[in-house]
C-alpha positions as CSV (number, residue, x, y, z in Angstrom):
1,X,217.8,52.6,-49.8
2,X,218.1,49.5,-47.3
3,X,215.3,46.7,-47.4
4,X,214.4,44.7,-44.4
5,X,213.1,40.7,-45.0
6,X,209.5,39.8,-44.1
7,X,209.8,36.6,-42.6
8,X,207.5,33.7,-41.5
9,X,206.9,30.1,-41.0
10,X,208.6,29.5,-44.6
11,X,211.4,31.9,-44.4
12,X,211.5,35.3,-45.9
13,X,208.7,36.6,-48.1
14,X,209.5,39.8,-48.9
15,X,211.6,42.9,-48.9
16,X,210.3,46.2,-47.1
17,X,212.5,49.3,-47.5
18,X,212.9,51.5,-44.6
19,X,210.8,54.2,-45.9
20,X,207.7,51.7,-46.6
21,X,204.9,50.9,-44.8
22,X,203.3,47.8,-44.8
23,X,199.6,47.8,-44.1
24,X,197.7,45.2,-42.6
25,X,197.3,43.0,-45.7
26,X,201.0,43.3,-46.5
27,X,201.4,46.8,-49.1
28,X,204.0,48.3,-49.0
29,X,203.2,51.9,-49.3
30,X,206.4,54.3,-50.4
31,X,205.7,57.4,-47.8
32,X,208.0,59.5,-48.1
33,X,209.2,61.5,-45.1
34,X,209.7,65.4,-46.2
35,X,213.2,66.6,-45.8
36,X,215.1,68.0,-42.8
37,X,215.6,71.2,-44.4
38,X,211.4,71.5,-45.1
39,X,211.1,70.2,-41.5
40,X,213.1,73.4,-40.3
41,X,211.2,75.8,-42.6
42,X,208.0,74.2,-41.2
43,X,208.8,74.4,-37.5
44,X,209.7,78.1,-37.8
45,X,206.4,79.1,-39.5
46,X,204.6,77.4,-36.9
47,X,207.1,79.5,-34.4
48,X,206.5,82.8,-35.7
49,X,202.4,82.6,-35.3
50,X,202.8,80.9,-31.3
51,X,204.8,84.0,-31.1
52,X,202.5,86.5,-32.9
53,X,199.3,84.9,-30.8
54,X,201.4,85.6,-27.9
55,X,202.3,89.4,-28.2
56,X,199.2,90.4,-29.8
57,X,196.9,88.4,-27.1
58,X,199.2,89.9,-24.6
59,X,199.3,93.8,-26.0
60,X,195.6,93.2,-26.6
61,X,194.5,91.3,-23.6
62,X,196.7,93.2,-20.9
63,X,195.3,96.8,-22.2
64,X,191.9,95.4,-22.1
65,X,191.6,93.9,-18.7
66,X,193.3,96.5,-17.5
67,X,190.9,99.0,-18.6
68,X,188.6,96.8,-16.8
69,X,190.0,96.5,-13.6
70,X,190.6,92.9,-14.0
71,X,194.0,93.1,-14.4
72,X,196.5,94.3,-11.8
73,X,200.4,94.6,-11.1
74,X,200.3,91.1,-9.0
75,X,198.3,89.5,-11.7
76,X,200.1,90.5,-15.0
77,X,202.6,87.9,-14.4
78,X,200.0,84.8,-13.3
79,X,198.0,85.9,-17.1
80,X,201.4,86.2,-19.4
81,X,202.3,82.5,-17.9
82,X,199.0,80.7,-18.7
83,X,199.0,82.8,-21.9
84,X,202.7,81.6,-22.9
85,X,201.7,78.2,-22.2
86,X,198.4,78.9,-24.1
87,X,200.1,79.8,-27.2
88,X,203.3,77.0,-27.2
89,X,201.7,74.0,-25.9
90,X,197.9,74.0,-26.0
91,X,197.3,75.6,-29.4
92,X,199.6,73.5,-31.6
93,X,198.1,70.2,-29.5
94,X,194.9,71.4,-30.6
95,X,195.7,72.6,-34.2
96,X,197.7,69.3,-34.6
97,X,194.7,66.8,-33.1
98,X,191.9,68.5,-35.0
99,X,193.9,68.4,-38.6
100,X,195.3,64.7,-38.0
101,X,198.7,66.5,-38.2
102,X,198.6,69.6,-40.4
103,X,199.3,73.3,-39.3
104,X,200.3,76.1,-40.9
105,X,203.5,75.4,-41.2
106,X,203.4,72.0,-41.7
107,X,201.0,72.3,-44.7
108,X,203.5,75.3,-45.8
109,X,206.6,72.6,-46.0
110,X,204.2,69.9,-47.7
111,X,204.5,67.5,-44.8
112,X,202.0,66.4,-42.2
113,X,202.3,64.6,-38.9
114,X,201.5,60.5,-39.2
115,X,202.8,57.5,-36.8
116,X,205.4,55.4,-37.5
117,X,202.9,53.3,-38.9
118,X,201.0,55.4,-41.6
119,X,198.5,56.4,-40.0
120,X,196.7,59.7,-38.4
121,X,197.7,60.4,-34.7
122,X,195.5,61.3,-32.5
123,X,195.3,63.4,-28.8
124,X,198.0,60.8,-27.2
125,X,199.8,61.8,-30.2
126,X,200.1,65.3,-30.5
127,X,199.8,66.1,-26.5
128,X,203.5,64.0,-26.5
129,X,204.8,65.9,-29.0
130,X,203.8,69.6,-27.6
131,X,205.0,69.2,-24.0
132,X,208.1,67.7,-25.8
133,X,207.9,70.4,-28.2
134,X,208.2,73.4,-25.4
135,X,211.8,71.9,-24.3
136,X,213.4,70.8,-27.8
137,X,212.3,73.9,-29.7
138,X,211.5,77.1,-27.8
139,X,213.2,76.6,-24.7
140,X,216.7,75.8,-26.7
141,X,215.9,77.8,-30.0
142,X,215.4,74.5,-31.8
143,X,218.6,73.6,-30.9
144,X,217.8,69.7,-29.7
145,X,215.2,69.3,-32.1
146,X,217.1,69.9,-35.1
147,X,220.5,68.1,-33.6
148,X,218.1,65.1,-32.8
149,X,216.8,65.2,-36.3
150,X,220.4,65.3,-38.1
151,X,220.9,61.6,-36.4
152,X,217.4,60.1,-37.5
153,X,216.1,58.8,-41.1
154,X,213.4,60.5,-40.9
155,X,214.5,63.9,-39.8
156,X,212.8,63.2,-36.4
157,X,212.7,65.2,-33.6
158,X,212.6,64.1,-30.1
159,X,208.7,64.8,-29.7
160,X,208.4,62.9,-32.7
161,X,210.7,59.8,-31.4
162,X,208.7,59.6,-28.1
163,X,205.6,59.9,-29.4
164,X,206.2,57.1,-32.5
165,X,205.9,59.9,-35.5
166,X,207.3,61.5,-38.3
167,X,206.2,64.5,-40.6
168,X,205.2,62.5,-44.0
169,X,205.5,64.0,-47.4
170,X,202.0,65.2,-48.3
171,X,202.3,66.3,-51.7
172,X,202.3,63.5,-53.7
173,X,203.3,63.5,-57.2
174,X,200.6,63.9,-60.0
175,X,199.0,60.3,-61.8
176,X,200.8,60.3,-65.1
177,X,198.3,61.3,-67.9
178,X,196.1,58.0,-69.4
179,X,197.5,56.2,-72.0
180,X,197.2,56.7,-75.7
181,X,195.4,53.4,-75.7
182,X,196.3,49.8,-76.9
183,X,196.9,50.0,-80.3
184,X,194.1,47.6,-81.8
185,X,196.7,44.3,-83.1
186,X,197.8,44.2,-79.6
187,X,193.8,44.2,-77.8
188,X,194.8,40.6,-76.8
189,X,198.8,40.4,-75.9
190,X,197.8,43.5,-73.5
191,X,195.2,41.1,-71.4
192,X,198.1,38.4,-70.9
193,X,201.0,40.7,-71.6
194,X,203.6,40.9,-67.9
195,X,205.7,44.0,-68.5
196,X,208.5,44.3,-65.9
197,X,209.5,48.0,-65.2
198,X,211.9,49.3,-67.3
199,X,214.7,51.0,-66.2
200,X,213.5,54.6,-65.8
201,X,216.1,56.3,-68.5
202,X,214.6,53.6,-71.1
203,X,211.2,54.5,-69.5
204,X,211.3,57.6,-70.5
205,X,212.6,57.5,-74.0
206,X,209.8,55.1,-75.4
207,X,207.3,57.3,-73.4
208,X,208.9,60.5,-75.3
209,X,209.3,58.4,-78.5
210,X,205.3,56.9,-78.1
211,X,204.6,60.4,-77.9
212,X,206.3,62.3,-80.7
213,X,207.1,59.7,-83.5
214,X,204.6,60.9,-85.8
215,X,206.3,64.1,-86.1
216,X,209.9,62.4,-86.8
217,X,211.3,61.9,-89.8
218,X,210.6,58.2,-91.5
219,X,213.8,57.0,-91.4
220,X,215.7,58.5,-88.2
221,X,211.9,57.3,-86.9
222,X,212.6,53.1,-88.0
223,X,216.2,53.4,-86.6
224,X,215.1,54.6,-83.3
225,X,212.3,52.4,-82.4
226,X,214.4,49.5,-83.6
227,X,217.0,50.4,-81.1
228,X,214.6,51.0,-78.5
229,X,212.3,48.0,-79.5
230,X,215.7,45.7,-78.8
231,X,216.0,46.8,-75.5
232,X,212.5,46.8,-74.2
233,X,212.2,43.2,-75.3
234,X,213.8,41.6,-72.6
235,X,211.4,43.1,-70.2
236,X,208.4,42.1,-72.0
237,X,206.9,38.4,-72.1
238,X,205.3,37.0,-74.5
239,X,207.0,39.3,-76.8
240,X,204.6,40.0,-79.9
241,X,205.6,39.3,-83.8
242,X,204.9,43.0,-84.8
243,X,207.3,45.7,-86.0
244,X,209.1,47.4,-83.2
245,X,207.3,51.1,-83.5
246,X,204.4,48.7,-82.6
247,X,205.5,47.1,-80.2
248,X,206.7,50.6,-78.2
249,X,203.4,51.5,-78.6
250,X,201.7,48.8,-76.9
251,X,204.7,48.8,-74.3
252,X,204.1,52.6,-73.2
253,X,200.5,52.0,-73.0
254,X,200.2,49.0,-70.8
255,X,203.3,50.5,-68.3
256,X,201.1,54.1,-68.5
257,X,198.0,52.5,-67.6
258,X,199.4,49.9,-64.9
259,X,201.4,52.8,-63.4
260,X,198.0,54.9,-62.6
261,X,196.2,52.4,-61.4
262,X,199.1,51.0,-58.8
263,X,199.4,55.1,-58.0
264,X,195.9,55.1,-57.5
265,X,195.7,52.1,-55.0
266,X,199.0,53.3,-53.0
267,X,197.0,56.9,-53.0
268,X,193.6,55.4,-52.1
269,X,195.3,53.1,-49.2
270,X,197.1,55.6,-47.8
271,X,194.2,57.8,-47.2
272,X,192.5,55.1,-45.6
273,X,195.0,54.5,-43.4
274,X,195.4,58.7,-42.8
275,X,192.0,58.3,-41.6
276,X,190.4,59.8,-44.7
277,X,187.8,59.0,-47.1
278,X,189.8,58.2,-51.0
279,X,186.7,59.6,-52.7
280,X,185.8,63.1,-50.8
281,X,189.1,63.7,-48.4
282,X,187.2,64.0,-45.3
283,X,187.8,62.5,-42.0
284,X,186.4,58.9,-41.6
285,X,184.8,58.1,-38.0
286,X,186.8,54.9,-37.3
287,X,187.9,55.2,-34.0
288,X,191.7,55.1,-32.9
């Protein structure tokens, strides 16, 4: 993953990776676009109901306004136009304004449309991406859109490269469980405490040893946290005078408890920025 330099009057301040986005007070928020693959299976849900609005409206609608009299020879074709453009273009602009960049299909593949920047698009938005839509996807099979989106990061397709968007990973992964809880001789190291991350294959054995020592046996149990308590230290400062199964235990909790609430606030800011509301999920009314 590349990293870009923030720069300013001092020089550089910070690195940004490619598939960040910093807000306005300088987060970097890890959204993650969804795969090319899910972008595929997503478009051709979407595909599949234009196309089923289309021949049921136009079974439906034709037998009915012809029983009517509404309907005649000359008109069939002027009403199977406007209903074609009905179902391809001014639906999905609809569905995808009105959701902030959800469908069917969309919400099928876990993704949802956002702007380059995070945030939810609007009409402008969604009305590029539709007329754009019509050429790239239905009027070549998909054919541009999914050679455009071989060539781009993102998997983006030419509607989405006009229009400054990209289908974001919606399903975000699960806040780890809470923490076991500070053991009670390290209440005090915890409030001063500055645990770096650990690398995530040592992450995840003290989490798995913080978790089952008690049923290990005594002495395989002493080796192991030694071991582990040796390479955890270097990542810890201060380091605390206690024995290492100790130590592992205040180590999983304080990386547990940090990692939620960093989750949280990455979760909570990019709601805000999706135009939601962090507590409930609904829309906010700030206007774009």
């Amino acid at each position: 993953m590349s990293t870009s330099a923030l720069t300013g009057p001092r020089g550089p301040r910070a690195l940004v990776a490619d598939d960040e986005v910093l807000t306005g007070e300088a987060v970097a928020l890890d959204l993650q676009p969804i795969g090319l693959g899910m972008r595929v299976l997503g478009g051709f849900i979407d595909a599949v109901l234009a196309w089923a609005i289309y021949l049921v409206v136009l079974l439906w609608g034709v037998a009915s306004l012809i029983d009517a009299g509404i309907l005649g020879p000359g008109t069939f074709q002027i009403f199977a136009i406007v209903l074609l453009i009905v179902s391809f273009a001014v639906v999905p602009i609809t569905v995808e304004t009105l959701t902030r960049g959800r469908s069917l299909g969309k919400l099928a593949a876990g993704g949802r449309i956002v702007r380059t920047d995070g945030g939810a698009i609007g009409f402008r938005h969604a009305f590029i991406r539709g007329i754009v839509g019509v050429l790239e996807v239905y009027m070549t099979v998909g054919g541009i859109a999914l050679l455009v989106g071989v060539f781009t990061p993102r998997a983006q397709r030419l509607g989405d490269l006009v229009a400054g968007t990209y289908s974001e990973r919606a399903r975000r992964p699960p806040l780890p469980p809470p923490a076991p809880g500070i053991p009670e001789p390290l209440t005090g190291w915890a409030e001063i405490a500055d645990v770096a991350r650990l690398p995530d294959r040592l992450d995840a054995q003290v989490t798995r040893f913080a978790a089952g020592a008690a049923r290990m046996n005594p002495a395989v149990r002493a080796r192991i946290s030694a071991e582990l308590a040796n390479d955890v230290r270097p990542f810890v400062s201060p380091v605390p005078d206690v024995p290492p199964e100790l130590l592992l235990a205040g180590v999983a909790a304080v990386r547990r408890e940090r990692d939620r609430a960093t989750l949280r606030t990455e979760r909570e800011r990019a709601a805000i920025l999706g135009g939601e509301d962090p507590m409930t999920g609904a829309p906010l009314d700030a206007a774009r």
